[in-house]
C-alpha positions in Angstrom: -13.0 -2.7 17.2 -9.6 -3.1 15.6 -8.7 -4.3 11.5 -8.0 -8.0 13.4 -11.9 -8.2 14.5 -12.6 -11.6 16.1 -9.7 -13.3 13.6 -7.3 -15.8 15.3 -5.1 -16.5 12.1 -4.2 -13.4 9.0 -1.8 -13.8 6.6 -0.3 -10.4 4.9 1.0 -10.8 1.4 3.2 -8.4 0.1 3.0 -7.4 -3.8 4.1 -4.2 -6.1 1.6 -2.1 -7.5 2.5 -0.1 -11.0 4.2 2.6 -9.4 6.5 0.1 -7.5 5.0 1.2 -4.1 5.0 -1.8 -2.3 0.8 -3.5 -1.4 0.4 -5.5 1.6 -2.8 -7.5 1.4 -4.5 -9.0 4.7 -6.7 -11.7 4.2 -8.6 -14.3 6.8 -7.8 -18.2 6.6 -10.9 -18.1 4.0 -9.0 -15.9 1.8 -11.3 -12.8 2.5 -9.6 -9.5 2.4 -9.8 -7.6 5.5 -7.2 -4.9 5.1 -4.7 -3.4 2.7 -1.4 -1.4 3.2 -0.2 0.7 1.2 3.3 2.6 0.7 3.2 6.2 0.6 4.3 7.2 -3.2 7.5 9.0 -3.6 9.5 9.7 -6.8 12.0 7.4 -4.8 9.5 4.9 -4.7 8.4 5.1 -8.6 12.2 5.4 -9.7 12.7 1.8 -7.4 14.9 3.5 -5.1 12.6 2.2 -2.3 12.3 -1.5 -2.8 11.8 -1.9 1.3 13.3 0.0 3.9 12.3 2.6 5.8 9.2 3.8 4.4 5.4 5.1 5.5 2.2 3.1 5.1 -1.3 3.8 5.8 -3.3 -0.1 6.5 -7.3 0.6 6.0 -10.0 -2.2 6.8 -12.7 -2.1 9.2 -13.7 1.4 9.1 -10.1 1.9 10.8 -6.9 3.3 9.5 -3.4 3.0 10.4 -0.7 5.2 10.0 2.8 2.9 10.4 6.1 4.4 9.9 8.7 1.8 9.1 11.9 2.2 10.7 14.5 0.5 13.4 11.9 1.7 15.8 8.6 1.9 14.2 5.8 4.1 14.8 1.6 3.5 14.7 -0.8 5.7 15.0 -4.6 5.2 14.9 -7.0 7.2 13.0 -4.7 10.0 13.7 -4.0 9.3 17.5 -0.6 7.7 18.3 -0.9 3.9 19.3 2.0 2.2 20.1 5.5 1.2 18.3 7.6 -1.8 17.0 11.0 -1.4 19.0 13.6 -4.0 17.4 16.1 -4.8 20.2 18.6 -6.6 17.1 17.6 -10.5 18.5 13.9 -9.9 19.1 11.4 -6.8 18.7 9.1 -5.5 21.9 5.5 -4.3 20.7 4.7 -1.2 23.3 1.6 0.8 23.7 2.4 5.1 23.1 3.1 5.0 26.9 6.4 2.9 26.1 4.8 -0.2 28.0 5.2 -3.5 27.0 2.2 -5.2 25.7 4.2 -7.9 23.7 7.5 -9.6 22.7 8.7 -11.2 19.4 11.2 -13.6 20.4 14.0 -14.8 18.3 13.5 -17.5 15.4 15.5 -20.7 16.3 16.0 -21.9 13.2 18.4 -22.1 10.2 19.2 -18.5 8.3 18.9 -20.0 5.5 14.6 -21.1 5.9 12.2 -19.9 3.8 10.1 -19.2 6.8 11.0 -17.6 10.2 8.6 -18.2 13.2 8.7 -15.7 15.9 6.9 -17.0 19.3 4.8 -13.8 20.4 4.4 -13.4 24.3 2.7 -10.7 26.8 4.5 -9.1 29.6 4.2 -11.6 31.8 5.7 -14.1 29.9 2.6 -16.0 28.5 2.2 -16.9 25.2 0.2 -14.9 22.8 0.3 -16.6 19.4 3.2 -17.0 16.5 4.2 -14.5 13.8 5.5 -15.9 10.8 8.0 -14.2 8.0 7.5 -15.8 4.7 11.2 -14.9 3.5 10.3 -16.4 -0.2 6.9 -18.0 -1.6 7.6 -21.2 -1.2 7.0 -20.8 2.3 3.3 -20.5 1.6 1.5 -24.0 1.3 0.7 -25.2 -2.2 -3.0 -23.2 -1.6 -1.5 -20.1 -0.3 1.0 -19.6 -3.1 -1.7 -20.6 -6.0 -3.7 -18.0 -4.2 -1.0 -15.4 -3.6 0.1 -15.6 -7.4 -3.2 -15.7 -8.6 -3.6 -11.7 -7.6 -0.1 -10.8 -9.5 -0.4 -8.2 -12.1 3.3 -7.6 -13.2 2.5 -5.3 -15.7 5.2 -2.9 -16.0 6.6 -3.9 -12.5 10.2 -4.9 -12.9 10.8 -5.2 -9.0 10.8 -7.9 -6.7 9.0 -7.4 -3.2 11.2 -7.7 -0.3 9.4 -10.4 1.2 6.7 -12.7 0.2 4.8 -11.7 3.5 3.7 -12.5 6.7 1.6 -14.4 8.9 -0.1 -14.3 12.4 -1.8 -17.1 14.5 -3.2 -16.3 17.9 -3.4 -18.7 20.9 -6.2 -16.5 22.2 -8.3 -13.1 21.0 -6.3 -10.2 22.0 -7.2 -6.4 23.2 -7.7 -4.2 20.2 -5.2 -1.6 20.5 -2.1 -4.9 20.5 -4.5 -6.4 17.7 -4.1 -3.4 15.7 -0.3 -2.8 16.4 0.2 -6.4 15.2 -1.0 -5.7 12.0 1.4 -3.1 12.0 3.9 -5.9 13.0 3.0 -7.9 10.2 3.5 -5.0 7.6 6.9 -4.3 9.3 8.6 -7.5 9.4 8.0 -8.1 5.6 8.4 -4.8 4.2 11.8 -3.8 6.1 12.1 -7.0 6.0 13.2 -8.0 8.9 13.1 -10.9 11.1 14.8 -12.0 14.6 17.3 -14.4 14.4 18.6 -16.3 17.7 22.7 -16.0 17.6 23.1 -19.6 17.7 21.5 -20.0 14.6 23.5 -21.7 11.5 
């Protein structure tokens, strides 16, 4: 069973604990937390030297633990075992299993640059469409509910950084196999940490 479970919608919100390593915490449309990621802590990281980037995480929640390291291409293992990776091809990202095959593609967001959210169609190899990922590029593209939430769990104490992102958010069309479900967690920790998103080049 992957972190996803039987969930069709997640939405990762991405915070700063005290030592400035960035937090990213899953929760279901109910607002029940199902996972947490968490930077690897570095001097870099406490100094603020690593506000987003390239970076390591580990993502625990349902007895299961990813290892994702953030990077142009980024890499997932499960519980030890390599899973797959996050190949971004500049316009749009492919999702492949640890054989290099495709199991899914984030397409290009159509939009203006200048949104607050980009939404990135998801679709399987063959074309068919698998759900939308979301990059919340600032907190106002949360609804009202969301961002009373998402603030709600702030503790600012003695952080003087800014996250790169306010998070992310993934909808399904239909349940998916567990080993994409789990590297599209991984996706969701990778487009708002980096951050990055996938912008069509006819975009304004």
């Amino acid at each position: 069973m992957s972190i996803l479970e039987d969930l069709m919608s997640l939405s990762a919100r991405v915070q700063r604990a005290r030592n400035n390593a960035l937090v990213v915490t899953y929760s279901d449309p109910a607002g029940r937390e199902v996972a947490v990621g968490r930077q690897k802590g570095s001097a870099a990281v406490l100094l603020g030297f690593k506000n987003g980037g390239k970076a390591d995480y580990t993502v625990e929640g349902n007895a299961t633990r990813l290892e994702v390291a953030v990077a142009a291409t980024t890499k997932v293992s499960r519980d030890g075992t390599p899973l797959g990776s996050i190949v971004g091809q500049g316009t749009y990202a492919r999702i492949e299993s640890a054989a290099a095959t495709l199991l899914a593609q984030i397409h290009p967001y159509e939009g203006a640059k200048a949104d607050a959210a980009w939404s990135h169609r998801l679709t399987g190899p063959d074309g068919e469409q698998v759900g939308t990922l979301i990059l919340m590029r600032s907190a106002s593209a949360w609804s009202l509910n969301d961002f009373v939430y998402w603030t709600a769990t702030w503790d600012m104490t003695g952080v003087g950084l800014k996250a790169p992102s306010a998070g992310a958010a993934l909808h399904l069309d239909a349940p998916v196999e567990d080993d994409l479900a789990d590297l599209l967690i991984a996706a969701l920790l990778d487009v708002s940490t980096l951050p990055r998103g996938y912008l069509s080049q006819n975009v304004p």
